[in-house]
C-alpha positions in Angstrom: 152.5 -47.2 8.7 155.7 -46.2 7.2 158.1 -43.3 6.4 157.5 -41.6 3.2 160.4 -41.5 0.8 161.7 -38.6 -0.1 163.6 -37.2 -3.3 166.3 -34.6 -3.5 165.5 -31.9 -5.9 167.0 -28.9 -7.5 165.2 -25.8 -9.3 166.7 -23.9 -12.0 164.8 -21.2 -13.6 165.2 -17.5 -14.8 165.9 -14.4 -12.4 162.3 -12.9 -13.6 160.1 -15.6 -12.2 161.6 -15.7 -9.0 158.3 -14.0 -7.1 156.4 -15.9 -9.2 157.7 -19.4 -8.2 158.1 -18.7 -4.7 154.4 -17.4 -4.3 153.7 -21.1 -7.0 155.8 -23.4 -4.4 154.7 -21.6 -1.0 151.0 -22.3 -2.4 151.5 -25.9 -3.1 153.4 -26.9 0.3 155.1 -29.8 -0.6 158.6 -28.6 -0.9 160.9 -28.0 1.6 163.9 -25.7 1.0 166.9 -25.6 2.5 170.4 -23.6 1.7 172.3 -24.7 -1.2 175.8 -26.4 -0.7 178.5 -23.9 -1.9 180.9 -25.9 -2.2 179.1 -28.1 -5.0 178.7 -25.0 -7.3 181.1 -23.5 -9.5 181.3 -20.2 -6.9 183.3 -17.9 -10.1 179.5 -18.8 -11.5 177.2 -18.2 -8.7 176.7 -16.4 -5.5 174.2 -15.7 -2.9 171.1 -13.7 -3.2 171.3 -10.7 -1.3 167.5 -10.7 -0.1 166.9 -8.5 3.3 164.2 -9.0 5.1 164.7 -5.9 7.3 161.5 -4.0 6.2 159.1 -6.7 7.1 160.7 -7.4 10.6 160.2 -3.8 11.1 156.7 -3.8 10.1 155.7 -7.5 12.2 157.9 -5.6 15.4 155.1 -2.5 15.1 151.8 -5.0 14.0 152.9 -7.0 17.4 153.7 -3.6 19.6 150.7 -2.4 18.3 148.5 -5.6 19.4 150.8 -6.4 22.4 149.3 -2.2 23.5 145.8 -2.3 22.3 144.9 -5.5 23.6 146.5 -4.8 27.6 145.2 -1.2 27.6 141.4 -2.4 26.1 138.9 -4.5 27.2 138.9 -6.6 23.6 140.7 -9.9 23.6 141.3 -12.4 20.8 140.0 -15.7 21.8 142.2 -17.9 20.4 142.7 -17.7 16.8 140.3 -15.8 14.3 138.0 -17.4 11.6 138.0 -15.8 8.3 136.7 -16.5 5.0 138.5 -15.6 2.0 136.8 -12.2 0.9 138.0 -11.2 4.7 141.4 -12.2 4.4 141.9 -10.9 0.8 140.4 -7.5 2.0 142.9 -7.5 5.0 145.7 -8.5 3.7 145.6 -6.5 0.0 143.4 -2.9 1.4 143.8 -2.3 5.0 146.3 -0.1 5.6 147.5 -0.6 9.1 149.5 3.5 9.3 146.6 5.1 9.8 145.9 2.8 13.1 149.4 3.0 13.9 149.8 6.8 14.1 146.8 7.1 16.6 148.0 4.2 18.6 151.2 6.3 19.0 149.9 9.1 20.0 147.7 7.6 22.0 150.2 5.4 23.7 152.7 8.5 24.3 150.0 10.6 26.2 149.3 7.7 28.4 152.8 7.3 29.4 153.5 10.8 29.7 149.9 11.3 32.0 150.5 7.9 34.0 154.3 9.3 34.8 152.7 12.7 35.8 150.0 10.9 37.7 152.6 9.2 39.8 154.6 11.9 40.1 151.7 13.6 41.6 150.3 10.7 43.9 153.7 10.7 45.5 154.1 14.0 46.5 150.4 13.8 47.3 151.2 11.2 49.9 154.8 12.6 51.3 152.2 16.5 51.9 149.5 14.1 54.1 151.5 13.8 57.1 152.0 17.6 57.4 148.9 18.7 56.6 148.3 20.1 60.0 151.1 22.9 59.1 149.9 26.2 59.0 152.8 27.9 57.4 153.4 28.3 53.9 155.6 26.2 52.3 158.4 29.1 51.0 158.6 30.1 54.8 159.5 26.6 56.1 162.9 27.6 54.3 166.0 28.7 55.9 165.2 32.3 57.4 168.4 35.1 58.4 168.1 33.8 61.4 166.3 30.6 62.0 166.2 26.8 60.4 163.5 24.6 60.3 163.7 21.2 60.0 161.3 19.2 59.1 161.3 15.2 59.1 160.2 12.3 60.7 162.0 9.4 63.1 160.4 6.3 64.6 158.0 7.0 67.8 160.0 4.5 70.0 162.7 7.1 69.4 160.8 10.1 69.8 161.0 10.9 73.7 165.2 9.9 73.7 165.2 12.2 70.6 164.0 15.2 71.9 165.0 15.1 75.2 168.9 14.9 73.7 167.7 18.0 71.5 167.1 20.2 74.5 169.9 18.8 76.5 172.6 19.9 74.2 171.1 22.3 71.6 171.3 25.8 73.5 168.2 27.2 71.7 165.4 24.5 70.1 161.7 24.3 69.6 159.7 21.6 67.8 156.5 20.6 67.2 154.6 16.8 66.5 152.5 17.5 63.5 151.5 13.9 62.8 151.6 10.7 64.2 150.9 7.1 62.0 151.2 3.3 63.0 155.4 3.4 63.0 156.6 7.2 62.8 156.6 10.8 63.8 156.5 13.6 62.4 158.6 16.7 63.4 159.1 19.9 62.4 162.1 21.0 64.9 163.3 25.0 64.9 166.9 26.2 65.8 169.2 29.0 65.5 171.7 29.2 62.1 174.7 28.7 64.6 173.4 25.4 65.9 171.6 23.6 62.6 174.5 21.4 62.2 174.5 20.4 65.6 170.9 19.4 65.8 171.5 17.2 62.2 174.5 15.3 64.1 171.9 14.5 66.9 169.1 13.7 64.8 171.2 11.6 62.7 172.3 9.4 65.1 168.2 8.9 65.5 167.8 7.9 61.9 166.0 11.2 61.4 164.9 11.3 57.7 164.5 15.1 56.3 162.1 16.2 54.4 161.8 19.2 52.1 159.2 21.2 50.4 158.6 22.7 47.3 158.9 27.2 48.0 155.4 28.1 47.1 153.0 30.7 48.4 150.9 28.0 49.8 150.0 25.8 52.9 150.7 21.7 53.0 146.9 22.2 53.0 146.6 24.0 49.8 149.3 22.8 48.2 147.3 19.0 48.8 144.0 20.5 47.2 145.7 21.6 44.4 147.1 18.2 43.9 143.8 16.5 44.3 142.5 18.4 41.5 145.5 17.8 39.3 145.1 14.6 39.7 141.4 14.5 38.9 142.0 16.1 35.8 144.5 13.4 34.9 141.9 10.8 35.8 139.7 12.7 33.3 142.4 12.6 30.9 143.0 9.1 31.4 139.4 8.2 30.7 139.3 10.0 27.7 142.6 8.4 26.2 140.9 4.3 27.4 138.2 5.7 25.1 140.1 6.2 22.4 141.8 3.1 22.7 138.6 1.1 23.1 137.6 2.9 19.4 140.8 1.8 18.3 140.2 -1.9 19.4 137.8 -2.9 16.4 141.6 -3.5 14.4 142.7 -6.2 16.7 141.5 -8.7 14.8 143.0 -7.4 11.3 146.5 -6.4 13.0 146.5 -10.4 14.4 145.9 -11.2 11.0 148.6 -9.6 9.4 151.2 -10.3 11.3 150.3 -13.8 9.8 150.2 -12.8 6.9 153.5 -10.9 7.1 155.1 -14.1 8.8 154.8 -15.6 5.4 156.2 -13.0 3.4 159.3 -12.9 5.9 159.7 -16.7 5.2 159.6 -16.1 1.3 162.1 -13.7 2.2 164.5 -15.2 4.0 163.7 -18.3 1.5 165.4 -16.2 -1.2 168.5 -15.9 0.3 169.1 -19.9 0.4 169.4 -19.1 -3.7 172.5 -19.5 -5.5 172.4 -17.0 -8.8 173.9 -16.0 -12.0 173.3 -12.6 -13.9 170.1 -14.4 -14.9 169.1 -17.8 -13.1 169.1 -19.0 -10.1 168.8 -22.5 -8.4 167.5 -24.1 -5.4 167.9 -27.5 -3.6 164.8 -28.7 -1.1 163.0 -32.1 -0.4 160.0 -33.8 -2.1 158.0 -36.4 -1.5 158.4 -38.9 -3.6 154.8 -39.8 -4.4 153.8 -36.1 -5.1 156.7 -35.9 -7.6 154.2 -36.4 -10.6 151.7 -34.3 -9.4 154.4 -31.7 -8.3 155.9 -31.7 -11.2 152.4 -31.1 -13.6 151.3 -28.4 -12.0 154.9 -27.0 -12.0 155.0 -27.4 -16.1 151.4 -25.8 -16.2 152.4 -22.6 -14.6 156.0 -22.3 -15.5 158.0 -22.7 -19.4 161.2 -21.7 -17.8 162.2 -23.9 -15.0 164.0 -27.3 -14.8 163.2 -29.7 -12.1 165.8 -32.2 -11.2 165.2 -34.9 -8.7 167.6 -37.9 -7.4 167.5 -40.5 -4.4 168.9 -39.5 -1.0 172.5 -40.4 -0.9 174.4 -41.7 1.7 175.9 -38.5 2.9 172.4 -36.5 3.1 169.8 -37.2 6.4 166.3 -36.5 4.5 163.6 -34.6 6.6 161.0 -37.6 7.7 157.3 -37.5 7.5 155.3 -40.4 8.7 152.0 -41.7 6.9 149.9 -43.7 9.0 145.7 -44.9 8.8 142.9 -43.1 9.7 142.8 -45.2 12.7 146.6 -45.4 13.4 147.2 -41.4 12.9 146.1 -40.2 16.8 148.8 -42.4 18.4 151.6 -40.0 16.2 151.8 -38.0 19.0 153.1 -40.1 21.2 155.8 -40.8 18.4 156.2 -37.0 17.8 156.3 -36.1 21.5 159.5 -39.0 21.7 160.9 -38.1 18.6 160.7 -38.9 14.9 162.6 -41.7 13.7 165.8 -41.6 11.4 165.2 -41.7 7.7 166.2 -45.5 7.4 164.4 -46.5 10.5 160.6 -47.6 11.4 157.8 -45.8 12.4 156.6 -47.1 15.7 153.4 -45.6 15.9 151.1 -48.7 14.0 153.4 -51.1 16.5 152.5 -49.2 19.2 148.6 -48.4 18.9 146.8 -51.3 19.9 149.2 -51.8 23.2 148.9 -47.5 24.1 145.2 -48.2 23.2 144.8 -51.1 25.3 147.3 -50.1 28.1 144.8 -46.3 28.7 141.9 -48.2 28.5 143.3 -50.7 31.4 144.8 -48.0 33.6 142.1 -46.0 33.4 139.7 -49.0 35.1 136.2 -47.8 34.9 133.7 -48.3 32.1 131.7 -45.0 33.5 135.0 -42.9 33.5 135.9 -44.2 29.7 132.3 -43.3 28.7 132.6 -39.6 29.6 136.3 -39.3 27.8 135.0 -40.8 24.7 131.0 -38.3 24.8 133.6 -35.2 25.9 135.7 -36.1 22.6 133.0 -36.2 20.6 131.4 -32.6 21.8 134.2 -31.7 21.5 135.4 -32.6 18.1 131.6 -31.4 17.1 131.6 -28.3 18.7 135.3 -26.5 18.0 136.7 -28.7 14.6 137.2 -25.4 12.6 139.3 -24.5 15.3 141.3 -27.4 16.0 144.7 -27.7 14.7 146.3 -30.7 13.1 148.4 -31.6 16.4 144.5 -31.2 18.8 143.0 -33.6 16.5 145.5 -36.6 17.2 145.2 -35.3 20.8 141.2 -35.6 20.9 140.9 -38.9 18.7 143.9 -40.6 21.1 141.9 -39.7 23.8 138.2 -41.1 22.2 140.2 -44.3 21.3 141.4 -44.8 24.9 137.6 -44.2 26.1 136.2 -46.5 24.6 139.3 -49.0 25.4 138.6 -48.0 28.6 134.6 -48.7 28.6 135.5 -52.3 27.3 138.3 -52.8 30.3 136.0 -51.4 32.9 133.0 -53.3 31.5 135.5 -56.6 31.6 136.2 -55.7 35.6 132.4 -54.6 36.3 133.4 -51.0 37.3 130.7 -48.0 36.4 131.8 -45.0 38.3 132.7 -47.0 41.0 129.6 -49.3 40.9 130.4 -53.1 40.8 128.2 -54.7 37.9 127.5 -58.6 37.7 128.3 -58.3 34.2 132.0 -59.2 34.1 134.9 -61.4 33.1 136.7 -61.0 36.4 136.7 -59.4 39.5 140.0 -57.5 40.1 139.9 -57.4 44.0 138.7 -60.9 44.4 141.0 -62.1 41.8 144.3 -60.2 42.2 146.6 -62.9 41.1 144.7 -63.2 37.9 144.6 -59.4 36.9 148.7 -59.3 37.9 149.0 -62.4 35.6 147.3 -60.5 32.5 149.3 -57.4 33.5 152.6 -59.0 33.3 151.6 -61.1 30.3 150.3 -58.2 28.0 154.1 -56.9 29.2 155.7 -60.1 27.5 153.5 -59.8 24.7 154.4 -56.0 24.3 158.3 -56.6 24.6 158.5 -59.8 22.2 156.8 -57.8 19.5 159.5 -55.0 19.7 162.3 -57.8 19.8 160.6 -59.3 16.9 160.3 -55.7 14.8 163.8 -55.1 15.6 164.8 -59.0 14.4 163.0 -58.5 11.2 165.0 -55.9 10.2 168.0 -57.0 11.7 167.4 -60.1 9.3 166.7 -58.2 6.7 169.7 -56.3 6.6 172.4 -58.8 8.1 170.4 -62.0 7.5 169.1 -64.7 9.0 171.4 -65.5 11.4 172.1 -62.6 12.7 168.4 -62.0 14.2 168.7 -65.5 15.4 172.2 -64.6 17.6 170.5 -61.3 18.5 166.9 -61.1 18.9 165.6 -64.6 19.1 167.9 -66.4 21.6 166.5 -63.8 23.7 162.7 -64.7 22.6 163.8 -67.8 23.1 165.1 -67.8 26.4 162.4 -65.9 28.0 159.4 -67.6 26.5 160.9 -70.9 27.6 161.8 -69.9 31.0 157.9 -69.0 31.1 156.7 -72.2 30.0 158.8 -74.1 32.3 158.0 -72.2 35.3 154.5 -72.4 34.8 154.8 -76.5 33.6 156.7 -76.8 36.9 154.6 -74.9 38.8 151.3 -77.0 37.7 153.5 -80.3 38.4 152.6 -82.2 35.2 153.4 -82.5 31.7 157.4 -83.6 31.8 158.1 -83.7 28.8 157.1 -80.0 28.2 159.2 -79.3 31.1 162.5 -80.8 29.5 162.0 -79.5 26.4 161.8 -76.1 27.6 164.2 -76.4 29.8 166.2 -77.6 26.7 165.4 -74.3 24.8 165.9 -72.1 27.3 169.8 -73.7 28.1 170.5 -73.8 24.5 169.5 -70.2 23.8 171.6 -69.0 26.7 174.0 -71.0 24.9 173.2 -68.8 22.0 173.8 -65.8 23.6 176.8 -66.3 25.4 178.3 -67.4 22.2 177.3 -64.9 20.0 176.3 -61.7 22.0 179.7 -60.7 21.9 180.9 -61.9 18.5 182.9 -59.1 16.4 184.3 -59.5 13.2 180.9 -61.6 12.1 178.9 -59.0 13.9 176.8 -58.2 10.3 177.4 -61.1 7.8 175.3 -63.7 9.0 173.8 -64.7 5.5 175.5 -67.9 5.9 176.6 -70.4 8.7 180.2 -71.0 8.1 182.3 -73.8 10.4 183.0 -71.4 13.0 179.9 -70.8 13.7 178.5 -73.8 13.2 181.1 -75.5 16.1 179.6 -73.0 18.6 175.6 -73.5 17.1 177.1 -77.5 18.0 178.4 -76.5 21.2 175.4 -75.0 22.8 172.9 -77.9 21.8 175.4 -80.7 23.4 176.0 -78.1 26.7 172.0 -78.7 27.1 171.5 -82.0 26.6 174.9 -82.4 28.7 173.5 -80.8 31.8 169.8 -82.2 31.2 171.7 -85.9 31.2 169.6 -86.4 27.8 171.1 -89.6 25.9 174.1 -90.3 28.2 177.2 -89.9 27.8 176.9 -88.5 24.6 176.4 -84.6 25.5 179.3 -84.8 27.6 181.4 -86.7 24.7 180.2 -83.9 22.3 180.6 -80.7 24.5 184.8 -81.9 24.8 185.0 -82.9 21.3 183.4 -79.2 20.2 185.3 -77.0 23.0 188.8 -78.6 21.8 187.4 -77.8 18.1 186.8 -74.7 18.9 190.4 -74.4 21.0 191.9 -75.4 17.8 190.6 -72.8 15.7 191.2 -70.3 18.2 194.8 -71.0 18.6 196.0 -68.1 17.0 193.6 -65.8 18.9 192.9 -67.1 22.3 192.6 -63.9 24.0 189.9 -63.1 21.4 187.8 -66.0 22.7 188.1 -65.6 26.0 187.3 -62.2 25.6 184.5 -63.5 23.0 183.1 -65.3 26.0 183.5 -63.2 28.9 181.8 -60.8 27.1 179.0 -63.4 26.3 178.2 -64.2 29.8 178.0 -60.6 31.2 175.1 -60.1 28.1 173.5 -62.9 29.7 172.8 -60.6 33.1 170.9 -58.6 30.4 168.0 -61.2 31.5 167.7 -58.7 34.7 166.7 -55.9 32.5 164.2 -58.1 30.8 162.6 -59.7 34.0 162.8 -55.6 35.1 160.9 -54.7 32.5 158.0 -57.3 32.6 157.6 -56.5 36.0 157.6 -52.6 35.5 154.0 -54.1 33.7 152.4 -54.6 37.0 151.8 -51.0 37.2 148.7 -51.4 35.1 147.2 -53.6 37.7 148.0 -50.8 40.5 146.5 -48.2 38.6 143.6 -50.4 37.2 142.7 -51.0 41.0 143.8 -47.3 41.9 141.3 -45.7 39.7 137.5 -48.2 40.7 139.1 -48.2 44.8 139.1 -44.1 44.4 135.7 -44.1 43.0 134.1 -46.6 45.0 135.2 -44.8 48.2 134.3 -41.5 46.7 130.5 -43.4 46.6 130.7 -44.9 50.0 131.3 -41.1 51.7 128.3 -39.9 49.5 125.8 -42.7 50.6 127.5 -41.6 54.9 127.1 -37.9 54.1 123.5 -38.6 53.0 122.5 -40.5 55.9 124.5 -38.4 58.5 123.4 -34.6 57.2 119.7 -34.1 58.1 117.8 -31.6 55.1 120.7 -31.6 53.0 122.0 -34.6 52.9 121.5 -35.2 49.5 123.0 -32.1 48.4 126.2 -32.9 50.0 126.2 -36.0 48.7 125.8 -35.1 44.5 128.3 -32.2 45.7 130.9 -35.2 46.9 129.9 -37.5 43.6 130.9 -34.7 41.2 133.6 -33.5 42.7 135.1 -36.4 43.7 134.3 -38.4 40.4 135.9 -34.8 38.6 138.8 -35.2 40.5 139.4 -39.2 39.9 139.0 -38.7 36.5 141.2 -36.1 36.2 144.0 -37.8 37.8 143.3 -41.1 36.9 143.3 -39.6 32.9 146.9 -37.8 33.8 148.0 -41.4 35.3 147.4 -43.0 32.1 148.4 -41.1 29.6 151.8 -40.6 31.6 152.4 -44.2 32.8 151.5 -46.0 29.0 153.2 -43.6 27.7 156.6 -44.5 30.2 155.9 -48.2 29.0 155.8 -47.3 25.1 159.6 -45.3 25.4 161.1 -47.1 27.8 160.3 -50.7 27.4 158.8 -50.9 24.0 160.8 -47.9 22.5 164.3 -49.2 23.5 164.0 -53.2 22.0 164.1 -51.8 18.0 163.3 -47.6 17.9 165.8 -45.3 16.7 165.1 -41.6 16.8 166.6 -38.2 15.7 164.9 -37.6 12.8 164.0 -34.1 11.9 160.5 -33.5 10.6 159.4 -32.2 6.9 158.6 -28.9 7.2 157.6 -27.9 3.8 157.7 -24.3 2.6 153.8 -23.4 2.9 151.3 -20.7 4.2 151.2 -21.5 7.7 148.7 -19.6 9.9 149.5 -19.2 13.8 146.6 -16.5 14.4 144.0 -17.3 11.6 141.8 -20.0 10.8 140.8 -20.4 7.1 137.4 -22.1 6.0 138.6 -25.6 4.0 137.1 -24.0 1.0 139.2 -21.0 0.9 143.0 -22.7 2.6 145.4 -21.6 0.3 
């Protein structure tokens, strides 16, 4: 339930460890490194290392080409990420030598490019030969001749007959032939003397005539397409023969994936290195440490090391500390709705304990159906059960967010008597029947929602600028809004008066209060004390309410003149302060729009709470008519409509809640006291994309 503090820290120790304590710190993970500050090192002393990390980006470039090959060219995939024990990973990453797998992949993948390119080569002049098939003549003799051309080619048929007519028209001496015909074209293999070939290529042209040519072989289109045929057959054969060898080569998947893990991390000791600042023979490096694992850091770093110095000191004012949250068992799912808004600053709060019970709550509301919220929280359980080895840090808090909201959602469908769409006697209200009612707790878990963030952000407004200054800031709004509440509903129920006056009397003297002081400025944060300033306007917005509520006449009226000309006095000198002071003060009272807006934007768990059982109890209705209705099968159609139509509600109805409480926690709970733009802690550690280590055997 709260950020955990963090300690500066520095590391000297002696060029010849340096391996040593990277591999010591990278092991423990709770360090993170960052660059050293130049500028706060004597730089005639120290310079950068000069670490390159070239060789192991060469080698992770060829372990991914090489997986990124085998596994689109084989039939193997890697489902996810791979489990390993430690015997496995030590064998992989200290005696498997990938070169050996490397050179056969490169032969293999060379061949296949150089056969596939051949193969389309081949396919293509396969399928430019089929039209002319019916072509006696060899190929060579379709070339220019001492005395004759041939040209052979093809035009569109709508442009066949105006074509050739033309042809004979102008050409003096033509012949041609139609050797094929398909859906669009024809195709034409025209003959002409020497002296009129250009002539017959400027008529033809103008008929979008597209020429064709042919290799000069001793061979007919005919043969000539055999040939190909079995060229390509062979290739095929060829081609088979290579997925073979690839398939064989497929068993390695798994250990390349693991590798390139493993070389990940030696890249990130790498490029760690060059963060150092060294002399001829020590070096040092600054990072972040937890402040509660200092001790236990700093043991295990004397047990392993004689020649290192570890320095730690407090954040200071000039340095933003990485933030890691620390939250309950219980509380920890909801970080992800933190972590998907963004983590707080170093000196602010973590929401996530704040906002729990409400996202909690809010799910299990919007979500509306005991039946639906049963399934969410069995599903979460099977699955937890059934894939936890496999489950990273980030899809636990998803799956245990989710099992909390199912069962929030069993008790808020149980409360409406809603089971898959099935009213139940068993409840505390019925939604439809009692709309007004369900609006009403709606809007008044909103209030309750937005008066706890005012009150986090007054508590440490009052903590760091005193008491006063949450009262100007954060509780004349509390103030005005619940006693605008009680009024209206005192007024509304026509009794109790005197509860209706003294509301009314809170709520004028709080807008008093803000009007007042919204818009103060050179008091803005040093409210320890009430001085006489203050206290005239504190004066002036009691006697203002009585005034106008006519409570003890005339003195409200007697005491609002007396305080405004106090206050006219002392603001002699700076009267176009306090009018702006005012002014100012009276547009923050419109912020009451934003408020009322936001306790209203509440209502959308009563619209989705109804959505959610209307959907369901409709889906029930059309599978009790398709029953009756479809004779024989009736009742088939009718499970087939339950599931699907249940499958699909859920679905949506699970999107529509995560999405909408979620909207409510950043926008109106979020913006009352939350300050992000925090950057994580990272901490220099093994971290494992593709492999999943057994608990025994993490590093």
């Amino acid at each position: 339930m709260s950020i955990v503090r963090m300690k500066k820290m520095q590391l000297f120790a002696h060029k010849e460890i340096r391996q040593q304590l990277l591999a010591f710190l990278q092991q423990q993970g709770v360090v993170q490194l960052h660059p050293i500050d130049h500028d706060q090192i004597q730089q005639e002393l120290l310079t950068y290392s000069a670490v390159s990390s070239q060789d192991i980006d060469e080698t992770l470039h060829t372990l991914q080409h090489m997986v990124t090959f085998l596994q689109k060219h084989s039939k193997v995939r890697i489902p996810g990420q791979i489990m390993l024990d430690h015997q496995q990973w030590a064998h992989i990453t200290q005696h498997y030598n990938f070169q050996e797998c490397f050179y056969k992949c490169r032969k293999v993948e060379e061949d296949l490019i150089r056969l596939e390119a051949k193969k389309q080569q081949l396919a293509s002049q396969k399928q430019q030969l089929t039209p002319w098939l019916p072509v006696t003549m060899r190929l060579q003799d379709l070339q220019a001749s001492p005395l004759v051309t041939y040209l052979a080619g093809s035009l569109k048929q709508k442009k066949q007959e105006d074509c050739l007519q033309k042809l004979q028209g102008t050409v003096p001496a033509v012949h041609y032939e139609t050797i094929s015909l398909d859906k669009e074209k024809a195709y034409l293999l025209i003959v002409t003397l020497h002296e009129y070939k250009e002539q017959a290529l400027e008529i033809l042209k103008k008929y979008d005539f597209s020429q064709s040519s042919f290799p000069k072989i001793k061979a007919t289109p005919k043969r000539l397409y055999v040939r190909l045929t079995q060229e390509l057959s062979r290739i095929d054969k060829a081609l088979k023969q290579l997925s073979q060898e690839i398939n064989n080569l497929s068993p390695n998947l798994p250990k390349l994936v693991s590798l390139i893990d493993y070389y990940q991390n030696i890249r990130e000791n790498k490029i760690v290195q060059r963060w150092f600042l060294e002399s001829d023979k020590a070096f040092v490096i600054t990072g972040w440490l937890p402040a509660k694992q200092e001790a236990a850091f700093r043991k295990a770093l004397r047990q392993h090391f004689q020649e290192v110095e570890l320095i730690t000191v407090e954040p200071g004012a000039a340095d933003t500390p990485p933030v890691e949250i620390e939250n309950k068992k219980l509380v920890k799912p909801f970080e992800v709705i933190t972590e998907l808004y963004g983590y707080p600053i170093y000196t602010g709060i973590d929401p996530t304990a704040y906002l729990a019970p409400f996202f909690a709550l809010f799910f299990g509301i919007c979500l509306g159906d005991a039946g639906y919220g049963l399934i969410v929280a069995i599903s979460t359980v099977y699955i937890w059960w059934k894939f936890k080895k496999r489950l990273t840090p980030g899809s636990q808090k998803f799956i245990g967010l989710f099992f909390i909201g199912g069962l929030c959602a069993i008790g808020a469908g149980a409360a409406m008597g809603s089971w898959f769409g099935v009213a139940s006697k068993y409840k505390l209200f019925d939604p439809l029947a009692q709309l007004m009612l369900f609006l009403g707790i709606a809007l008044g878990l909103g209030i309750i929602h937005i008066f706890t963030g005012l009150l986090i952000k007054m508590r440490e407004n009052t903590r760091e600028n005193g008491f006063w200054a949450g009262l100007w800031d954060q509780g004349a709004w509390i103030l005005l809004i619940l006693s605008l509440l009680i009024y209206g509903i005192v007024q509304s129920l026509g009794s109790w008066p005197v509860i209706a006056t003294s509301s009314a009397f809170i709520a004028l003297f709080s807008a008093g209060l803000i009007v007042f002081f919204q818009a103060r400025s050179k008091d803005k944060n040093t409210q320890d004390k009430l001085d006489s300033y203050q206290l005239l306007y504190l004066l002036l917005a009691i006697s203002i309410a009585v005034w106008i509520l006519k409570l003890f006449d005339p003195l409200g009226m007697i005491a609002t003149v007396v305080l405004v000309a106090g206050i006219f006095y002392r603001s002699r000198n700076s009267f176009k302060g306090f009018l702006a002071r005012i002014g100012l003060g009276i547009y923050a009272l419109y912020g009451f729009t934003g408020y009322f807006g936001d306790i209203l934007s509440y209502s959308r768990l009563m619209a989705l709470g109804l959505v959610g059982g209307i959907i369901a109890m409709v889906i029930n209705i059309l599978a009790g008519i398709a029953r009756e209705l479809v004779p024989g099968i009736g009742l088939l159609v009718a499970i087939l409509i339950l599931l699907g139509g249940h499958a699909f509600n859920l679905v949506m109805s699970l999107l529509s809640a995560f999405v909408h409480t979620s909207r409510l926690q950043y926008l109106e709970f979020f913006n009352k006291f939350y300050v992000s733009g925090g950057k994580k802690f990272k901490p220099f550690s093994w971290t494992y994309k593709n492999v999943i280590l057994t608990e025994a055997t993490k590093k």
